[in-house]
Structure formats: structure tokens, C-alpha cells
N, C-alpha and C positions, 0 to 999 in steps of 0.2 A: 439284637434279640433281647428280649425280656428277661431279666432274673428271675428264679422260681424259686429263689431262698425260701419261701413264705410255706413252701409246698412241702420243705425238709421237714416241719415241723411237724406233721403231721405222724399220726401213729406208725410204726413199720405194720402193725393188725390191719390197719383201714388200707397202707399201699400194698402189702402184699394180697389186696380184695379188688386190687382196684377197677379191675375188668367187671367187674360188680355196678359201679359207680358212674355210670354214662351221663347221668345228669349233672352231673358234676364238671364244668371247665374249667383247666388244672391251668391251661395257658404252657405251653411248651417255651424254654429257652436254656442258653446256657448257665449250669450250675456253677458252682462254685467250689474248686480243686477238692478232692477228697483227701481223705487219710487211706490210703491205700492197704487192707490186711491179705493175708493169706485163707481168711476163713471169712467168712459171710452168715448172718444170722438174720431170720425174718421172726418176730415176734418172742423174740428173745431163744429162739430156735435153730441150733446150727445147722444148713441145708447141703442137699446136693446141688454140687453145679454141674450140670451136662455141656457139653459142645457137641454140635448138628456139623460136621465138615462137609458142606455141597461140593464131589466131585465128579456128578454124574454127567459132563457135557462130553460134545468128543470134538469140541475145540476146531472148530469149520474156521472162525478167525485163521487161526494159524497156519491154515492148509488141509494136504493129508496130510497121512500118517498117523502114530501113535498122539493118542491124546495130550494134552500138554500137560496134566496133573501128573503121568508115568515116564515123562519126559527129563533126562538126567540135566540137571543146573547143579552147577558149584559141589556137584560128584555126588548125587542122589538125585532122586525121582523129585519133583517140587512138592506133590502133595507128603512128603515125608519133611522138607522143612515146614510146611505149614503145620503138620501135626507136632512136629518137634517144639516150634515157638508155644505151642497151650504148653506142653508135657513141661517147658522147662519154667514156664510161668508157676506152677501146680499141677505134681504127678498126680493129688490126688480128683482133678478137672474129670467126667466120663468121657470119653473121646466116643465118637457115634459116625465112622464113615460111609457117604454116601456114594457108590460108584456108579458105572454105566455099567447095563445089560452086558453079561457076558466077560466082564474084564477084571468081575472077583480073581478067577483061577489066576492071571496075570498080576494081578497086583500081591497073592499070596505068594506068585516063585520071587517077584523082588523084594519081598520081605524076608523072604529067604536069605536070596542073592545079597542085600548089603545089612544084613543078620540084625533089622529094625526089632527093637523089643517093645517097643512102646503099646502098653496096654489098649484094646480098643476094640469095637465092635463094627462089624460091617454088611450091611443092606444095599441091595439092588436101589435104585433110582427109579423115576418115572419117565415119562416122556416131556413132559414141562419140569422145571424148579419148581415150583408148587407141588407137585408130584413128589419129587425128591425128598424135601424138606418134611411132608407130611408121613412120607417111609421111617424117616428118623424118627419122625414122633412116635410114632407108632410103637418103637424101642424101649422107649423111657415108661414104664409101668407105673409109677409114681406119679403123683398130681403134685406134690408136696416139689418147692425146692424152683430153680432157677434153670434156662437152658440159653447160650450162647448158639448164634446160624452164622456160619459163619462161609467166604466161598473158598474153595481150596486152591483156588488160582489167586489165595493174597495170601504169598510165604512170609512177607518182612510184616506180618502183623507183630506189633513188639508187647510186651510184658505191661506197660502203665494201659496200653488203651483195652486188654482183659482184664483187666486189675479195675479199673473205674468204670469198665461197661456193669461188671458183676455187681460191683457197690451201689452204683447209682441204679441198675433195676430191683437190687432191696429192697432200695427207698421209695422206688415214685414207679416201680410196676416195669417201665419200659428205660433203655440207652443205647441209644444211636448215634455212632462218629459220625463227623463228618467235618470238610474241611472248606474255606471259602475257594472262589472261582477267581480264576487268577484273568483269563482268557474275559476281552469284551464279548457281550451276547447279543444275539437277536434272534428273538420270538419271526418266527416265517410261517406264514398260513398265504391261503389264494388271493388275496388283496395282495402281498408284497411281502416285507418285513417291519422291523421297528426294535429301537435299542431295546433291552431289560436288562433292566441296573442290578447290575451284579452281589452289589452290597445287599440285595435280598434272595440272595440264593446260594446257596449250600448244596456240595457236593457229598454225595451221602456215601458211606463207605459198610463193611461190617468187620468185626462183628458185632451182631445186633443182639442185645441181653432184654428176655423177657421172664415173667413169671409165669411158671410151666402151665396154672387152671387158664390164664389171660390168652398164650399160642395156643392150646388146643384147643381151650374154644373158639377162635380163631377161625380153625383150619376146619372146624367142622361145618362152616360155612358152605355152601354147593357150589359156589365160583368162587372157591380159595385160589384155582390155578389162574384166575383173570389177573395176579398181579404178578408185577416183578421183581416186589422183595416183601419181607415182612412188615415192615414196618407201614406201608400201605396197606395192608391189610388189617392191620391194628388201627389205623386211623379210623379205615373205613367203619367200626365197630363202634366209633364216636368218641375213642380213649385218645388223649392228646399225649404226643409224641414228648419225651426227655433226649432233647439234642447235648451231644457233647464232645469237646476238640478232639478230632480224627490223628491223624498222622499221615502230611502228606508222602512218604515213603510209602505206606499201606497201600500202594496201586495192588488193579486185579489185570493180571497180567496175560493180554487179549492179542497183542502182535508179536511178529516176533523183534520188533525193536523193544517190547517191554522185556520180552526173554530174557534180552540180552545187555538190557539195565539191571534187571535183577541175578543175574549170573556174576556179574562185577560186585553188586553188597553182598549180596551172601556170602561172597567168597573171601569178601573184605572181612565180615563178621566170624567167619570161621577163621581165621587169623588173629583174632584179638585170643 
């Protein structure tokens, strides 16, 4: 990947606009390690940070049953370790959860039930992610300031990859994990197959940090729901992506053999 030092340079005024800027080719690649703070500033401005928690699925992978975000791992619900990982990053993060139709009332008696305090807001879902995601925005009244999407089926999200998504969309508008492909590939369409070399492909992960005029503009698109994450829909707008190193531990946890990989860390982590 290309270096985008060249792009640091530029004003935090001109990147926190940048969704402004389409004529502009910024060249997407891996930055260069930040100085990780607790506070975040655009134009010399100290901002809010939001997080969007998508956990509006009801989790057909897994089976029936209850959904896997309400589902107890390492002696809680998972969508409560994932909120937990922002909370202990920075209480002062907005948490903004996004549930399935109907499973508010459920999700308010287990916060009850394991006496969760964690400050936070919570919204119905839609029928697609795109739906979802666009509920939370909806939340955030502020245009001013930064928003984290994040999926509530990735509990081992850890402290450096919120800490330098927040930094790095200060800087350059958008940051996006992700992590290389370990597995050989091949491209399969009605001819047949054929290798593709791995070394040009990235596994994209979230959470995905934007600057909050850049997602709602965005999402105000009429086929916001045609994608299946953010960060293609920001491309699609002509704004070139800030890629930056993932955490392969940060799976989103789809079977139940992920379950029950991540029921062993967490539980290893609540240990330390």
C-alpha cells in the first residue's frame, strides 16, 4: 500500500471538510503509527466522539434461538462486552445501540439482570444494516464532531484500534481496520476460477471512524441500503478510503465455533 504521510500535512480545517473535496485524489494507504490521546480535536476544536453499535440481526448464522448479541459468553450478554470494550477505552465515547424490532424490552430486563451501568442510548433497527445504521444517525443531532459503526458481534474490538480509528478520521475524514488475508484466493465467476493474489487484498474489519457532515451525507443517498458497510458507501461518493492495521483477534462472531473462540479470550481477559 501506498503511504499517505503527505496527506497528514494537510490542515485538520480542509480534512475535517473533506467530504466537500471529491475532486480531490487523496490515494488511500497505510498511515503511519499515531500518538494515541484520550481527546480528539478538529480545527483546534475539542469534538464529540459517537459510536453507532449495530445489533440489530437475529443471527440466522447461528441457528435458532435468541440472537447472539443477548446471548451469555464469558458470563454476560456479548453485545455488553462489546459496549464494555468503547466504555473502558473512554467513558466519555456516546454509546448509540442499535437493536432488533421488539427485543428493546429484553435487552432492558438483562441490563437489569447483570446491573449493566454503562451509559447509552438505544434505537430500533431496520430491515437491512443500512437501515440500522442510518436509525443511529438519526440520534446524533450535532453535525459538529466524529462517529465510530461499529458491529456488536466484534466483542474483542481492543483500545489501540478505537484510539487510532478516532485519530486518524480527525485527520484525513475516514479509518478503516483491516487486516491482510492469510487463506489462498480465487476469483470464481461462469468461465471457471483463477488465482487473486492475496497481497492485494484486505480484510476489512470495523470499527469504521468517519466525520459525522461526511456519514450523513452519506446516508442521505436513496441506495444507502445497496451496501454492506460504510466504508463503501463513502467510496462510492468519490472520497478515497484511510486504511489502517486491524486486529486479527477483532472477528465478528458469525458461527458457533467463533462463539466459542471467543468465550475462551474474554474469559482469559477477565482474568487478567
Amino acid at each position: 500500500m501506498k503511504n499517505i504521510a503527505s496527506l497528514h500535512t494537510a490542515t485538520p480545517c480542509l480534512l475535517s471538510n473533506l467530504f466537500l473535496l471529491k475532486s480531490i485524489i487523496l490515494g488511500a494507504g497505510m498511515p503511519a503509527p499515531l500518538f494515541l490521546s484520550e481527546n480528539v480535536y478538529i480545527c483546534n476544536k475539542k469534538v464529540n466522539r459517537y459510536v453507532i453499535i449495530v445489533a440489530a440481526g437475529h443471527s440466522k448464522r447461528m441457528g435458532e434461538g435468541t440472537p447472539k448479541q443477548f446471548r451469555i459468553i464469558a458470563g454476560r450478554p456479548m453485545l455488553m462486552h462489546t459496549m464494555a470494550a468503547f466504555d473502558a477505552t473512554n467513558s466519555a465515547l456516546k454509546l448509540i445501540v442499535v437493536l432488533p424490532s421488539g427485543f428493546i424490552p429484553m435487552w432492558e430486563n438483562l441490563c437489569n439482570e447483570y446491573h449493566f451501568r454503562i451509559p447509552h442510548q438505544v434505537c430500533e433497527g431496520g430491515e437491512t444494516r443500512g437501515y440500522s445504521v442510518k436509525n443511529g444517525l438519526a440520534r446524533i443531532e450535532e453535525d459538529d464532531g466524529l462517529v465510530a459503526i461499529h458491529d456488536g458481534a466484534r466483542p474483542m474490538v481492543d483500545k489501540r484500534l478505537i484510539l487510532e480509528g478516532f485519530e486518524l478520521a480527525a485527520r484525513t475524514g475516514t479509518a478503516i481496520p483491516c487486516i491482510p488475508v492469510v487463506d489462498s484466493l480465487r476469483l470464481v465467476d461462469t468461465t471457471g476460477s483463477r488465482p487473486l493474489p492475496r497481497s492485494k487484498v484486505k480484510a476489512i474489519q470495523t470499527p469504521q471512524c468517519f466525520t459525522l457532515p461526511m456519514i450523513k451525507q452519506a446516508y442521505a443517498a436513496q441506495d444507502f441500503m445497496s451496501f454492506t458497510d460504510d466504508a463503501q458507501l463513502i467510496e462510492r461518493s468519490g472520497i478515497a478510503l484511510t486504511l489502517y492495521e486491524g486486529n486479527p483477534q477483532n472477528i465478528k462472531i458469525t458461527t458457533p465455533d467463533q462463539f466459542r473462540y471467543a468465550e475462551i479470550v474474554l474469559s482469559l481477559q477477565n482474568q487478567k
